[in-house]
N, C-alpha and C positions, 0 to 999 in steps of 0.2 A: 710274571710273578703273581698275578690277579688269578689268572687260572690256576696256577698250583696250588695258592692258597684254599681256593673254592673247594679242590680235590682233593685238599688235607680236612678241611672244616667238617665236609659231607663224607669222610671215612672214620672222625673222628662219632658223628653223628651217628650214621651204623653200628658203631661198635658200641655203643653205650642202647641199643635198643637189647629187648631179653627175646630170647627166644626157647620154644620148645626144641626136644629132644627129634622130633620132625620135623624141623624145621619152620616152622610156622611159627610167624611172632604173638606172643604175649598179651595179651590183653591191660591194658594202666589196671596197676594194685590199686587204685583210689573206688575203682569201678567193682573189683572186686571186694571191699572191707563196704562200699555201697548197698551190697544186698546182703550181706548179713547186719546191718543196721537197721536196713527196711524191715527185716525180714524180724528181728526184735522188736520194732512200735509194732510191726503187723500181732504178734501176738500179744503183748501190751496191752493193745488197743479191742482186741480181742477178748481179754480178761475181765476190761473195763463194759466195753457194750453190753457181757455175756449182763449185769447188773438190772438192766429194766426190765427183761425177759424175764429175771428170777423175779422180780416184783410183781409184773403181770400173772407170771405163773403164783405167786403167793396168794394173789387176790382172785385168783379161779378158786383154789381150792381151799382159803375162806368160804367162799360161798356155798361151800358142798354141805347139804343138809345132815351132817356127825356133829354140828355143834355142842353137845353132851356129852357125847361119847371123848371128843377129843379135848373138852373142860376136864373131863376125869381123870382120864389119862395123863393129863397137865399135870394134875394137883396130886397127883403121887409123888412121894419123894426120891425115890430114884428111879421110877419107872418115868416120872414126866421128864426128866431131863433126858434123858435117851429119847422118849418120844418126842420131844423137841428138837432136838439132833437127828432124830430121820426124817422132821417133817422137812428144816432145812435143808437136807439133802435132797430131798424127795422134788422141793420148791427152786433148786441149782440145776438137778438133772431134767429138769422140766423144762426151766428156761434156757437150757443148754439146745435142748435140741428143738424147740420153737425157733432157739437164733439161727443155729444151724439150718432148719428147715426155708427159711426163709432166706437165708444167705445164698444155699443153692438155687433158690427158685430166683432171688436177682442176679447169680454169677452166669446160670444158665446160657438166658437169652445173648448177654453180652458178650458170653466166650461161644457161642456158636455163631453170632452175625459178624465177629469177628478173623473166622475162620474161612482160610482162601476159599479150600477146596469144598469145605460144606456149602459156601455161597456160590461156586460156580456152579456146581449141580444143581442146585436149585433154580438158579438163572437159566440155564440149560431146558430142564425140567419146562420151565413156563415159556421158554420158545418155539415150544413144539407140538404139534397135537392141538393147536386151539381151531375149536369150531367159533365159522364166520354166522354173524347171525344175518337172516334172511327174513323181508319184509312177507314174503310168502308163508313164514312158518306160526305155526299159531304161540301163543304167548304161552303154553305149555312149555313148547318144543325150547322158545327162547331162553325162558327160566331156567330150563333143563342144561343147554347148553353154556350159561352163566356162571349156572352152579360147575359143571363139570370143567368150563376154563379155571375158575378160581381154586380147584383142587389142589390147582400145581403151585399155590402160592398161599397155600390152607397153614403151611409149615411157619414160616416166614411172618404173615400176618400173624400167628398167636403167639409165636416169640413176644413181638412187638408189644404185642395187646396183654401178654404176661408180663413183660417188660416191665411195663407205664404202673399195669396193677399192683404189681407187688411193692414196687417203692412205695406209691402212694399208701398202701394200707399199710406198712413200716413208719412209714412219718407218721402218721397219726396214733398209732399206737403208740410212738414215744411219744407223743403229744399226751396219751395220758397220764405218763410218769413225768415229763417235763413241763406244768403248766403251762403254756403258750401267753398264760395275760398277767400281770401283775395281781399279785395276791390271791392267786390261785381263779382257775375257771379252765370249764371244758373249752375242746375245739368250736362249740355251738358260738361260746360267748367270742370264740378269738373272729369268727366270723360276722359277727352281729358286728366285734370293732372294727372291722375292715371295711363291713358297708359304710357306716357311719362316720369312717376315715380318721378313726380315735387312735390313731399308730403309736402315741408315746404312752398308751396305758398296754401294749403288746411288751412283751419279759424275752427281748431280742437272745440273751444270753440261757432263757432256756432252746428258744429257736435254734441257735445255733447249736449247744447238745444234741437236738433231736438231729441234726442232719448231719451231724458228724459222727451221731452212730448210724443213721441208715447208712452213708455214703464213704465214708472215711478206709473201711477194712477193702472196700473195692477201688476206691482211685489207688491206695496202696498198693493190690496184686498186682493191679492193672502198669504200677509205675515199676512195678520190680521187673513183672516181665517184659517190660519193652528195654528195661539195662540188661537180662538174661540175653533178648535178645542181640542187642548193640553187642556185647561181648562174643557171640557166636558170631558174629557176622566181621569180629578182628578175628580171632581164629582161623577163619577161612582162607 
C-alpha cells in the first residue's frame, strides 16, 4: 500500500509540472513576472539617477562665458521661454549621455571579467611565452623582459584599474549634488570630518543617494541576469 501510494503522489506531481511543446519543462511563472519587475525599477531607477547628471551638466554650462547673450535671450517674451526649453533640454541630453558614458565605462570592466571565455584566454595568454629573467642579463634587458611578460596581462590590469576609477569619480561627483556633510559642504569638508572623526555632522542619507546611483542600476543588471540565467539553465 505505501509503495503504490508513493507512485500515485509522484505521478500526480508530474502531471501538475508545465511543460513546453519540446518537451522541456517550464521555467516558475514567479521567476518569470521577476524580471519584468526588475526590469521596470531598472528603468525607474534610471530616470531618477539620469537627475544629478542634468544638474552637473546644468552648472558646466552656467559657467560658459554667453552670460549676456543668454540674459537676453531670457528676457524676451516668447523668444526666452523657448530658449529656456532648449536650454533644458540641451542640460537633460547632456546629462543623459555623461550618465550613460560613465555607466558603460563601469558595466565594461564587470561584464568582461565576468566572462568565461574572455578570461580564459587571457589566462591562456599570460601562461605562455613569459621570459625567465637571468642574473646574467643587464637591467635593460630585465626591464625589457617585465615589460613584455606583463603585456599578456596589460588587458586585465586596466579593466581593473578602470574598474576602481570610474566608480570612485562617480561617487564623488554625486557627492557634489548630494552634500556629504550636514548643511551643505564639499567632499574637502566631508574629509577633514573623518580625520577628525566628527561622523554625526556627515548627512548619511545623502551618502546613501550618492551610492545608490553610482551602484544601484548595476547590482540590478547584474541581479536580473544571473535569474535570465537561472531560467536558461531550467530550460535545459
Amino acid at each position: 500500500m505505501g509503495l503504490g501510494g508513493n507512485k500515485s503522489s509522484s505521478s500526480k506531481s508530474d502531471n501538475t509540472r508545465t511543460y513546453n511543446y519540446n518537451g522541456t519543462q517550464k521555467p516558475p511563472f514567479m521567476l518569470q513576472i521577476l524580471i519584468w519587475v526588475i526590469t521596470g525599477i531598472i528603468i525607474s531607477i534610471i530616470l531618477a539617477n539620469i537627475k544629478p547628471y542634468e544638474i552637473i551638466a546644468a552648472r558646466y554650462f552656467r559657467g560658459i562665458t554667453y552670460s549676456d547673450l543668454t540674459n537676453f535671450l531670457s528676457s524676451l517674451w516668447v523668444i526666452g521661454g523657448i530658449f529656456s526649453l532648449f536650454m533644458r533640454f540641451i542640460n537633460f541630453g547632456f546629462g543623459t549621455l555623461l550618465w550613460a558614458g560613465i555607466q558603460i565605462l563601469e558595466l565594461i570592466p564587470s561584464e568582461l571579467l565576468g566572462h568565461e571565455k574572455f578570461l580564459d584566454k587571457n589566462i591562456q595568454k599570460a601562461g605562455r611565452n613569459q621570459y625567465a629573467s637571468s642574473n646574467n642579463d643587464s637591467w635593460e634587458v630585465k626591464l625589457a623582459k617585465k615589460l613584455r611578460n606583463s603585456c599578456s596581462t596589460e588587458v586585465l590590469r586596466f579593466l581593473i584599474i578602470l574598474g576602481v576609477c570610474v566608480y570612485v569619480v562617480d561617487f564623488f561627483l554625486c557627492l557634489t549634488v548630494f552634500p556629504p556633510v550636514k548643511g551643505g559642504g564639499d567632499v574637502w569638508k566631508l574629509l577633514d570630518i573623518v580625520q577628525y572623526q566628527q561622523f554625526s555632522k556627515i548627512d548619511w542619507e545623502n551618502i546613501i543617494r550618492a551610492v545608490t546611483t553610482v551602484g544601484a542600476v548595476q547590482f540590478l543588471l547584474k541581479l536580473r541576469k544571473i535569474i535570465v540565467q537561472i531560467i536558461r539553465d531550467l530550460r535545459d
